[in-house]
C-alpha positions in Angstrom: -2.6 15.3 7.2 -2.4 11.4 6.3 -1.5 9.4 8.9 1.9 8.5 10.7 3.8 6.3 12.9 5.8 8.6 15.1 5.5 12.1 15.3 9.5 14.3 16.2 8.3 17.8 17.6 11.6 19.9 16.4 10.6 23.4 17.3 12.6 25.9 18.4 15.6 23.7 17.0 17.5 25.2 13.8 19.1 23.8 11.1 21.4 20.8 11.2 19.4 19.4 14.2 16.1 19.2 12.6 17.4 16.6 9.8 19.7 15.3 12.8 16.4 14.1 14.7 14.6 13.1 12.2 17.5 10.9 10.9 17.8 9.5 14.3 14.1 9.2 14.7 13.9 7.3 10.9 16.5 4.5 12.2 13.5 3.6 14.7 11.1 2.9 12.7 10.7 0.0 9.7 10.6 0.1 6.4 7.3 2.0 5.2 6.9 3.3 8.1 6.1 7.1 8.4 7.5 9.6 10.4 5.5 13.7 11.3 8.3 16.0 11.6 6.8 19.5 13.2 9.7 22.4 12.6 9.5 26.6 13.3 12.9 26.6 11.1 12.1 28.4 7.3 15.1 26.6 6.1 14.2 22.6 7.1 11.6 22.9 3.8 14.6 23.0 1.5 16.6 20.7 4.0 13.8 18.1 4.6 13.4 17.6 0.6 17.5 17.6 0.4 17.5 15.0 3.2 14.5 12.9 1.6 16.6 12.3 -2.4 19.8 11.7 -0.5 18.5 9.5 1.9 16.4 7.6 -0.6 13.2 8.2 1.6 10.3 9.7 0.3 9.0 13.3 1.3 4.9 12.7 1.4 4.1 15.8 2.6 5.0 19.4 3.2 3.0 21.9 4.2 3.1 25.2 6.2 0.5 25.6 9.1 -0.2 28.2 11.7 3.3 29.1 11.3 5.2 25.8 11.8 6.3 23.8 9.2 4.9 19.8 8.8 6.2 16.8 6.9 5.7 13.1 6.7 8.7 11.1 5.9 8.1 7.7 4.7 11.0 5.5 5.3 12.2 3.4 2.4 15.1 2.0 3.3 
């Protein structure tokens, strides 16, 4: 997995609060900056691309992995 800024360690949580975090989590960082999200909820994959077009952030990465779910955010705006 490519490298990233801050790492948001949602499992157990399901969905809104995933996207909720990592929102939360994306306001910290600058622009180009890249945030790990690490999820157990089956539905964040179609959330976390949802969340990346209407955000205008871009969705580097996302992968399934010993049963969790991983993505790299990298915020645009």
């Amino acid at each position: 997995m490519a490298n990233f800024d801050q790492e948001l360690d949602a499992t157990g949580l399901n969905c809104p609060l995933p996207i909720l975090r990592a929102k939360k989590a994306l306001a910290t960082l600058a622009t180009g900056q890249t945030l790990r999200v690490v999820s157990t909820d089956p539905g964040s994959v179609k959330d976390f691309d949802a969340f990346a077009k209407q955000t205008g952030n871009t969705l580097v990465e996302s992968k399934q992995e010993a049963g969790k779910y991983l993505f790299l955010i990298k915020k645009n705006v």
